[in-house]
BABA-898860 format. One record per residue (C-alpha): x, y, z; residue in one letter. Coordinates in nm, 2 decimals. Each point is the difference from the previous one (the first is absolute). Layout:
      px      py      pz  code
       X       Y       Z     a
...
END
This chain:
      px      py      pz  code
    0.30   -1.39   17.50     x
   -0.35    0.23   -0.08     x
    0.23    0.32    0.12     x
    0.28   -0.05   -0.24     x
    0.06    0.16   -0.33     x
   -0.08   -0.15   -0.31     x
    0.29    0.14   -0.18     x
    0.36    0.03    0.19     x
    0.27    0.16   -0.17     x
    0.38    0.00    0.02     x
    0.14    0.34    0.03     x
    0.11    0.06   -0.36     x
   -0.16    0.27   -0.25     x
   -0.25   -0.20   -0.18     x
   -0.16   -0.37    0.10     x
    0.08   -0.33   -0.24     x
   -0.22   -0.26   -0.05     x
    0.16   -0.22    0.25     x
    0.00    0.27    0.29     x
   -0.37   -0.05    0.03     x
   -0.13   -0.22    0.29     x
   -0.38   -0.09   -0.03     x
   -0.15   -0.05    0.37     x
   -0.29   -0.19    0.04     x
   -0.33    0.18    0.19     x
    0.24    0.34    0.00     x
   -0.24    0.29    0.10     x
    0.08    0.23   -0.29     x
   -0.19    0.20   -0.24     x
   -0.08   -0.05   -0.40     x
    0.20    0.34   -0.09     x
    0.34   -0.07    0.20     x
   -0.03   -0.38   -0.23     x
   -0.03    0.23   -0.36     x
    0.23    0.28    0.14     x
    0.30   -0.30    0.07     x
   -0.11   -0.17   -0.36     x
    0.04    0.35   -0.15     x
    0.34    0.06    0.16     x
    0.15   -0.32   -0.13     x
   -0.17    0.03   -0.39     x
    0.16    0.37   -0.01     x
    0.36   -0.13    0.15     x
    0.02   -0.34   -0.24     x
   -0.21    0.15   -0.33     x
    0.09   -0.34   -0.16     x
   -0.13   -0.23    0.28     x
   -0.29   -0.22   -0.17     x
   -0.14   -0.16    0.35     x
    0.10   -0.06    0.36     x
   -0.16   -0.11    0.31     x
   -0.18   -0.26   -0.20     x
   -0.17    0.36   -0.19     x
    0.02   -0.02   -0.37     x
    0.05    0.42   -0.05     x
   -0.11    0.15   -0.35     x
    0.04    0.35   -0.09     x
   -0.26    0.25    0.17     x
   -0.19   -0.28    0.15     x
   -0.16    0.01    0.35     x
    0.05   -0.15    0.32     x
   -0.33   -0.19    0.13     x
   -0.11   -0.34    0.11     x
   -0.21   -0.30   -0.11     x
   -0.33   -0.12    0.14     x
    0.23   -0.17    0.23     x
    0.17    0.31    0.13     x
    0.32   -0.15   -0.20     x
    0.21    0.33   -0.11     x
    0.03    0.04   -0.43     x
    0.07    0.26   -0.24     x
   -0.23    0.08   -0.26     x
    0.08   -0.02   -0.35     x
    0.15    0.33   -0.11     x
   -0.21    0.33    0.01     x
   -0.36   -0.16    0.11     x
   -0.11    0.01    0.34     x
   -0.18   -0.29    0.06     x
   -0.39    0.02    0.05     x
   -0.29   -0.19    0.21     x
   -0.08   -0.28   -0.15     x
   -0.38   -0.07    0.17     x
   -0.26    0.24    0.06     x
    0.08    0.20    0.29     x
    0.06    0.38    0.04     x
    0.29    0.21    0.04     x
   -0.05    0.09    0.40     x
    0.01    0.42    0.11     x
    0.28    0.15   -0.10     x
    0.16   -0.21   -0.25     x
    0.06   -0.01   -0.37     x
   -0.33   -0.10   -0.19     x
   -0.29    0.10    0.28     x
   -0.30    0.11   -0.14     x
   -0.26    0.21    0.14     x
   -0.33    0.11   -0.10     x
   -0.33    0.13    0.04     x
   -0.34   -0.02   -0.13     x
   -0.33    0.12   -0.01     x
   -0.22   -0.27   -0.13     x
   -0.27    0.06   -0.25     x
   -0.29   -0.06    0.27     x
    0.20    0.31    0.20     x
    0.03    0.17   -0.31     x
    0.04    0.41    0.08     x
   -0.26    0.24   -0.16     x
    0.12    0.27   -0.29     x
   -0.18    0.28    0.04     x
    0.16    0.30   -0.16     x
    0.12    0.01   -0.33     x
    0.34    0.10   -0.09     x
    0.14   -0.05    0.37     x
    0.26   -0.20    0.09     x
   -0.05   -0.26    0.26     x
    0.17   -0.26    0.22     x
   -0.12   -0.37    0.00     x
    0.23   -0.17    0.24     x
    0.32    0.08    0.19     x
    0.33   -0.19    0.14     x
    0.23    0.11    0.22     x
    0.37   -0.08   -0.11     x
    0.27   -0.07    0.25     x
    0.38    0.14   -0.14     x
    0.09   -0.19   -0.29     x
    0.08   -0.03   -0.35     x
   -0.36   -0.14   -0.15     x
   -0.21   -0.05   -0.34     x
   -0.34    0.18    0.04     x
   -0.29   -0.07   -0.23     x
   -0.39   -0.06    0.00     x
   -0.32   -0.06   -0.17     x
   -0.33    0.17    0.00     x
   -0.33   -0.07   -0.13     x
   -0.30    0.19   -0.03     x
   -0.35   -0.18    0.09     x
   -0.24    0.17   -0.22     x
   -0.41    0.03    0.09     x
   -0.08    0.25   -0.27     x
    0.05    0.32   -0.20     x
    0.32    0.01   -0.18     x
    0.33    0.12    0.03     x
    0.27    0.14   -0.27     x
    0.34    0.02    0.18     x
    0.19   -0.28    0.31     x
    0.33    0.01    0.11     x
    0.21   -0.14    0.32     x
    0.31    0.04    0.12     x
    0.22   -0.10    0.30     x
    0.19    0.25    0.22     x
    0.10    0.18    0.31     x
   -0.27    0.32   -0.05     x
   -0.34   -0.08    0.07     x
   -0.28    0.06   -0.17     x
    0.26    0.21   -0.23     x
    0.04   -0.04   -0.41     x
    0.36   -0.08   -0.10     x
    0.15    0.00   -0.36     x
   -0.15   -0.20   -0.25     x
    0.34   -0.19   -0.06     x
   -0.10   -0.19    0.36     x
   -0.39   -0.03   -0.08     x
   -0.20   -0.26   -0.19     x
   -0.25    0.16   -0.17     x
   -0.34   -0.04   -0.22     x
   -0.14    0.30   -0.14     x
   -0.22    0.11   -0.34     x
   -0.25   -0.24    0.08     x
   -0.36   -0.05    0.14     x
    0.00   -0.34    0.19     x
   -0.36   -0.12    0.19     x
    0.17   -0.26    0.18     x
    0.29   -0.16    0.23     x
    0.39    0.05   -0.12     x
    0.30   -0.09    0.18     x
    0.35    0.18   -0.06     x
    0.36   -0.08    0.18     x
    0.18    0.28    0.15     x
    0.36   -0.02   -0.16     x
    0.28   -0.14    0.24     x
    0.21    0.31    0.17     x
    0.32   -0.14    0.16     x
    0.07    0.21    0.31     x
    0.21    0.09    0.29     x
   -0.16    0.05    0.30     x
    0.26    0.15    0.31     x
   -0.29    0.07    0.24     x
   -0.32   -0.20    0.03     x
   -0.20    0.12   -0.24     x
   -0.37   -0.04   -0.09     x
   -0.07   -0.03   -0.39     x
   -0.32   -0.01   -0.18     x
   -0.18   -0.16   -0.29     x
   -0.20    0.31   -0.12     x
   -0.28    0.02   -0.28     x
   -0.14    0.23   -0.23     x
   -0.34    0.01   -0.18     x
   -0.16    0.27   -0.20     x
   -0.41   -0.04   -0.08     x
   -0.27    0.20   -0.07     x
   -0.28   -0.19    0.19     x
    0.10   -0.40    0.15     x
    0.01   -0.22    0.25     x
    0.29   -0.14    0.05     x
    0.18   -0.13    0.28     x
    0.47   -0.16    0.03     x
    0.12   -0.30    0.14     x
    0.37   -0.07   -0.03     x
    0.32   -0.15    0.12     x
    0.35    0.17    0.11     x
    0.32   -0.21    0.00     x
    0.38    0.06    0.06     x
    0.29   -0.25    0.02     x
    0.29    0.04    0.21     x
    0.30   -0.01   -0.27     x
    0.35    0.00    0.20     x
END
């Protein structure tokens, strides 16, 4: 019984309800099961349920917490519902990186762009962002901006940067770096970068970089 298929099909052009045969403990895989419910939605476009499945229109193909096959409700894909993470590779993995504010990295030019952390991306459609903070000891500063990307240590345009500028600040300031959705087709390391312009200070970043795996 574990070798047969799950679906068997008389030779005709498209299956109807009745020609599918559910075997119990069949040794088949989640796609051929959403392939065969495809076939039958696109040959009866009227069909409302079968197999004890009650279809709606673009709706997906998953199970209960009791591995029991349903269809979602139409267009929504159906989330966790606990606090677990998506696992590597899938649809809503996060990874970061931090450097903590007790590891926090000297500044010690002014005007010179600098890398605080890194990631490296595996191929993959992904939101990037990050956050970085300056620890302040003393002096002051007048300009601080960060920004996420593939070019370390490297400016990019302004439209991608968060930015504080025209002032004279004597202490600690935090800015996010604005969320860049990208395609990556080779792994790919990207940066959260900083930028600080002083006359005389001491001054040292901590910060995070994120980026969620989005299809």
């Amino acid at each position: 019984m574990a070798n047969e298929r799950l679906f068997q099909f008389p030779s005709k052009a498209a299956p109807t309800p009745a020609d599918i045969l559910f075997v119990g403990n069949a040794a088949v895989g989640f796609d051929e099961v959403q392939s065969t419910i495809a076939q039958v939605i696109s040959a009866y476009p009227t069909l409302t349920a079968f197999g004890g499945l009650t279809l709606a229109a673009n709706g997906v193909f998953t199970t209960n917490s009791l591995g029991v096959p349903v269809m979602s409700v139409g267009g929504q894909i159906p989330g966790t519902t606990t606090n677990n993470s998506a696992n590597v590779g899938n649809v809503g993995e996060v990874l970061s990186n931090t450097v903590i504010q007790s590891a926090a990295i000297s500044i010690p030019t002014t005007n010179t762009p600098q890398d605080v952390t890194s990631m490296l991306l595996q191929p993959g459609d992904y939101d990037l962002w990050g956050n970085s903070t300056i620890i302040y000891t003393s002096g002051a500063y007048t300009s601080f901006s960060t920004w996420v990307s593939s070019s370390s240590s490297t400016l990019i345009d302004l439209s991608q940067t968060a930015i504080l500028s025209g002032i004279s600040m004597g202490g600690n300031i935090g800015l996010n770096a604005p969320t860049q959705p990208i395609k990556v087709l080779i792994p790919t390391t990207y940066y959260l970068s900083i930028n600080t312009v002083f006359v005389t200070a001491s001054i040292a970043v901590c910060g995070q970089i994120f980026a969620r795996r989005r299809r």
